[in-house]
C-alpha positions in Angstrom: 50.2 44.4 30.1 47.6 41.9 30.6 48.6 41.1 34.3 48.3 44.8 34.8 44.8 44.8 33.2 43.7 42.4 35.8 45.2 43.7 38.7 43.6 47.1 38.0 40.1 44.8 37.1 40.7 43.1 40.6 40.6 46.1 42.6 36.8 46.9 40.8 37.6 50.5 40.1 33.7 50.9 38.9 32.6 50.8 42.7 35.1 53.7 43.7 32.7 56.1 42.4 30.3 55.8 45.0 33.4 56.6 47.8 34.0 60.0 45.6 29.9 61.0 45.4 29.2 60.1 49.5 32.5 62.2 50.4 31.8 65.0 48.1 28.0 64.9 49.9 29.2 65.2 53.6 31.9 68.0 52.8 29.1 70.0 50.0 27.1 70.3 53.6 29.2 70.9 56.0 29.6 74.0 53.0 25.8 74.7 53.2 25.9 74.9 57.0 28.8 77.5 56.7 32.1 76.5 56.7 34.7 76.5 54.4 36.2 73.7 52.9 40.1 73.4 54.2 41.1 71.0 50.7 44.1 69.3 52.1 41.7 67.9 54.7 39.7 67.2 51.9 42.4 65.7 49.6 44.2 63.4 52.7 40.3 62.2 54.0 39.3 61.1 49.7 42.6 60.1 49.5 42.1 57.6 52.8 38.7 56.5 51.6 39.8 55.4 48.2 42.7 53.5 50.2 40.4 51.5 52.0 37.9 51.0 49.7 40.2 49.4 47.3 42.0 47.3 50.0 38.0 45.7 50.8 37.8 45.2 47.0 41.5 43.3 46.7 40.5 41.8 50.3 37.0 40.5 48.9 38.4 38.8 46.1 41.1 36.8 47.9 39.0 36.3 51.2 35.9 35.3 48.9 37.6 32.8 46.2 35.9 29.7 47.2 32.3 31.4 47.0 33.6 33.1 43.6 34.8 30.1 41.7 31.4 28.3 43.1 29.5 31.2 41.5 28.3 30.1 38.4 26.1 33.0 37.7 28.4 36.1 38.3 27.5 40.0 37.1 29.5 42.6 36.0 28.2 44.1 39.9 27.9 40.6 41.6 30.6 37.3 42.1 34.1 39.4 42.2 36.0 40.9 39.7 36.4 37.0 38.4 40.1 37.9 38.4 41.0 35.0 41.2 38.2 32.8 40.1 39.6 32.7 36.3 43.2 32.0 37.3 44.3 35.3 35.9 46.5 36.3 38.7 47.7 34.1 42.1 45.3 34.6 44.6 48.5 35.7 47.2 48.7 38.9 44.9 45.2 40.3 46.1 46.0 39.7 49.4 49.1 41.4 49.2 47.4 44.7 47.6 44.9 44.8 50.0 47.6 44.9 52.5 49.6 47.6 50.7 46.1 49.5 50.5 45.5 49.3 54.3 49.3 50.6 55.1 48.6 53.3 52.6 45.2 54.1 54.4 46.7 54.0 57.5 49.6 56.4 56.7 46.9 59.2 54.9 44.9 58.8 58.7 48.5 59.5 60.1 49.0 62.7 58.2 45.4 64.0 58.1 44.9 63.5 62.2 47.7 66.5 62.2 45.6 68.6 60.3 41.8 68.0 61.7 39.8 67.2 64.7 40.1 64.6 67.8 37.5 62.3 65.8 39.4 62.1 62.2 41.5 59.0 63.7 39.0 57.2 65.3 36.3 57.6 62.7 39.3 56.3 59.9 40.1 53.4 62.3 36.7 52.0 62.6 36.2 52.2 58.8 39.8 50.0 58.9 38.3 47.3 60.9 34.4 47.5 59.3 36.1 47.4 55.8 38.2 44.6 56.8 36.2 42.5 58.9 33.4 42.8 56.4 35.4 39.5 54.2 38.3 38.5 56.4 38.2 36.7 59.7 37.9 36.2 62.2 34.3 38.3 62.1 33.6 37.5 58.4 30.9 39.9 58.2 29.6 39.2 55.0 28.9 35.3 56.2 26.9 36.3 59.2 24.3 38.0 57.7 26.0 41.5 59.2 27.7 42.4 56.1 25.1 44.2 54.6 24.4 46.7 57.5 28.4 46.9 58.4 29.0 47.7 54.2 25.9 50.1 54.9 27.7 51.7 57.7 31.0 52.2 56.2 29.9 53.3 52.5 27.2 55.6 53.7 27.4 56.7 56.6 31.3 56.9 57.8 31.9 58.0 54.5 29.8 61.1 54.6 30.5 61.6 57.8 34.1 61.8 57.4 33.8 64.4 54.6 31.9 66.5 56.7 33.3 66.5 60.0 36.5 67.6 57.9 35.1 70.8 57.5 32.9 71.1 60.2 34.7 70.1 63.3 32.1 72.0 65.5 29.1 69.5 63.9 27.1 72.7 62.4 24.7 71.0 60.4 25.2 67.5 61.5 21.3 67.2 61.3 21.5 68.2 57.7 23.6 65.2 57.4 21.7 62.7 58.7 18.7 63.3 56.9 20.1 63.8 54.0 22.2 60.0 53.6 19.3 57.5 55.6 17.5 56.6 52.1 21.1 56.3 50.5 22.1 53.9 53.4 18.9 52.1 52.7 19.7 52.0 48.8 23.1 50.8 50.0 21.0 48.1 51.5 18.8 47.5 48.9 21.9 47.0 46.7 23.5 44.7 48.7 20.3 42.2 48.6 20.1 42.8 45.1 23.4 41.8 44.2 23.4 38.3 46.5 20.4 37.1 44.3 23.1 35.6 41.5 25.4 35.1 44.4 23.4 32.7 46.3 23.8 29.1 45.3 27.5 29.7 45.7 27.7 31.3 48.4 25.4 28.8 50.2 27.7 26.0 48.9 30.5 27.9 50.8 28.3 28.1 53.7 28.8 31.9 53.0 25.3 32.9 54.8 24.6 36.4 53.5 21.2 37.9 54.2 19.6 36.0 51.1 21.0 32.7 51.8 19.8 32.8 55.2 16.1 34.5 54.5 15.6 32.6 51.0 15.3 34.4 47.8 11.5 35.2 48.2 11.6 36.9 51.7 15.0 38.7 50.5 13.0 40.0 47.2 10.3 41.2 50.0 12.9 42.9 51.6 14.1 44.0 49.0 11.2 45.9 47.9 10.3 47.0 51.9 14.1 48.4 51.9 13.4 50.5 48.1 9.8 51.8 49.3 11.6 52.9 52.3 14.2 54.6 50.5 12.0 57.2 48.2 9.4 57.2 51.4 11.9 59.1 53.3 12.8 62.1 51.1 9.2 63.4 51.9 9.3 62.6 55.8 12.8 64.6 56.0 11.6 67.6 54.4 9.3 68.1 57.2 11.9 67.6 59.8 13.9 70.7 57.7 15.8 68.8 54.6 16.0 71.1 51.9 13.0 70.6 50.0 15.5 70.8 46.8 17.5 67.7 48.3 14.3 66.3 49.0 12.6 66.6 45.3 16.5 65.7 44.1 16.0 62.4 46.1 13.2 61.2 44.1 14.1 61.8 40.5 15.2 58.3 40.4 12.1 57.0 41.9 10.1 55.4 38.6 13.0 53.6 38.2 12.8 52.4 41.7 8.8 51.3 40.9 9.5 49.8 37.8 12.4 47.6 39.4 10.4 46.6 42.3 7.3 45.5 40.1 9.8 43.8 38.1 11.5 42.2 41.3 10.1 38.5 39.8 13.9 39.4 38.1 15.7 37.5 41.2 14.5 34.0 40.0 15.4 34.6 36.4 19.5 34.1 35.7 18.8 35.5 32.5 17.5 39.1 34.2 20.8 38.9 36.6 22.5 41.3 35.0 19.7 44.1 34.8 18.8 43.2 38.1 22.2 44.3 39.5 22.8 46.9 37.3 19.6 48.6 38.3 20.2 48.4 42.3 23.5 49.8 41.5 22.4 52.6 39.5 19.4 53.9 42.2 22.3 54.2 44.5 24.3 56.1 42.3 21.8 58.2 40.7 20.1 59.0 43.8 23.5 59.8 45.3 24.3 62.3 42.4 21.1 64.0 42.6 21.4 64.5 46.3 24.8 66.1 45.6 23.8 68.2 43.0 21.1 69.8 44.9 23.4 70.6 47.7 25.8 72.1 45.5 23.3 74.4 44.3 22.5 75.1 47.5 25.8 75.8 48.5 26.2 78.3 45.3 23.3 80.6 46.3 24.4 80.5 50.0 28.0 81.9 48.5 26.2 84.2 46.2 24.1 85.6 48.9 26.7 86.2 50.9 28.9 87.9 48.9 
């Protein structure tokens, strides 16, 4: 029972949620814009997601175990699930899930390019190699400085992408789309910099150069903040270029959090503030995320009520 405990805590099941939310967002507009939601598609395409998502969770553990056991300031969000790095479980096990994962992945893309559009495949294979290459080499994304925008890419905006080209083959309210995830691809990125502030003496030891390593933790906290402003900023230019001004407003309830974490960015030099730190950058994501999709559920209940 304990192995299994670890397993399951290897694969970080906490960091699925945002896969569930950034789905549900894409396929909730392709609703809005007027189609119907086919749910096998939208079973097999979560069902893929979640597939690959874990296998870059099991992957990042066993591809990142040097940098992990050098971490010797890890969060619940930041350094691994610790699994590897605490000698819980052989490191050959994650390696072997994350190769499970990808066949099971592979084998939902299979199934669902059947039952959808000529860009189902394609869009699935590049979140393969993005999700993949972000840890593992030969690319070893995440030790260029590129893993931050390729996670960006992936989480939000293949994801979304995926859930609503689903269920709206012909694009019909692709533009809804993109407005809609650029400040949660720039909270993705805000996150990511976040989280490397614990990371960084070990991953610089590893010569694992992620964005903070290679800037240095006071530019990174700048760009931190210039990422965050940027983030709630947009909300209010989109609803001028036809964003719901619901989804707009929805955007920013999380915002004084947003101010008081970015006057409090001083946090990334403080070990002791790790923890917040991280948890915060996480939960603006999230939050923002969940608001976003609430709205356009909403939206998509009066458009159904009009209707009928």
């Amino acid at each position: 029972m304990k192995s299994l405990i670890a397993f399951i805590r290897l694969g970080r099941p906490l960091f699925l949620g945002g896969g569930f939310l950034l789905y549900a967002i894409g396929a909730v507009i392709a609703a809005v814009a007027g189609h119907s939601i086919d749910w096998q598609r939208y079973a097999l395409g979560q069902g893929a997601v979640t597939a690959f998502q874990l296998m870059t969770h099991y992957a990042n553990d066993y591809f990142d175990f040097d940098a992990d056991r050098a971490n010797l300031t890890p969060t619940k969000w930041s350094g691994g699930s610790r699994v590897l790095a605490g000698g819980e479980l052989p490191r050959a096990v994650a390696l072997v899930a994350a190769i499970v994962l990808a066949a099971t992945g592979i084998a939902l893309t299979a199934i669902l390019s059947r039952h959808a559009a000529a860009l189902t495949t394609p869009t699935l294979a590049l979140v393969l190699v993005l999700a993949w290459e972000y840890s593992a080499p030969p690319l070893r994304l995440c030790a260029t400085g590129l893993g931050e925008l390729d996670t960006a890419i992936v989480v939000t905006v293949l994801v979304p992408w995926l859930g609503f080209y689903l269920q709206a083959p012909d694009l019909r309210g692709g533009e809804l789309l993109a407005l809609s995830i650029v400040p949660l691809a720039l909270l993705q990125l805000a996150m990511l910099v976040a989280i490397e502030f614990p990371d960084a003496a070990g991953d610089a030891a590893t010569n694992k150069r992620t964005l903070v390593v290679r800037l240095g933790a006071a530019r990174g906290a700048t760009l931190y903040v210039v990422i965050t402003i940027a983030a709630y900023a947009w909300p209010l230019v989109a609803a001028a270029f036809g964003l719901p001004l619901r989804v707009a407003l929805a955007a920013l309830v999380p915002a004084p959090i947003a101010v008081w974490r970015i006057a409090r960015i001083r946090d990334h030099a403080d070990p002791a503030a790790f923890e917040r730190l991280t948890f915060f950058a996480v939960f603006l994501l999230v939050a923002t995320s969940a608001a976003e999709l609430v709205a356009w559920i909403s939206l998509m209940n009066s458009s159904t009520a009009a209707s009928s």
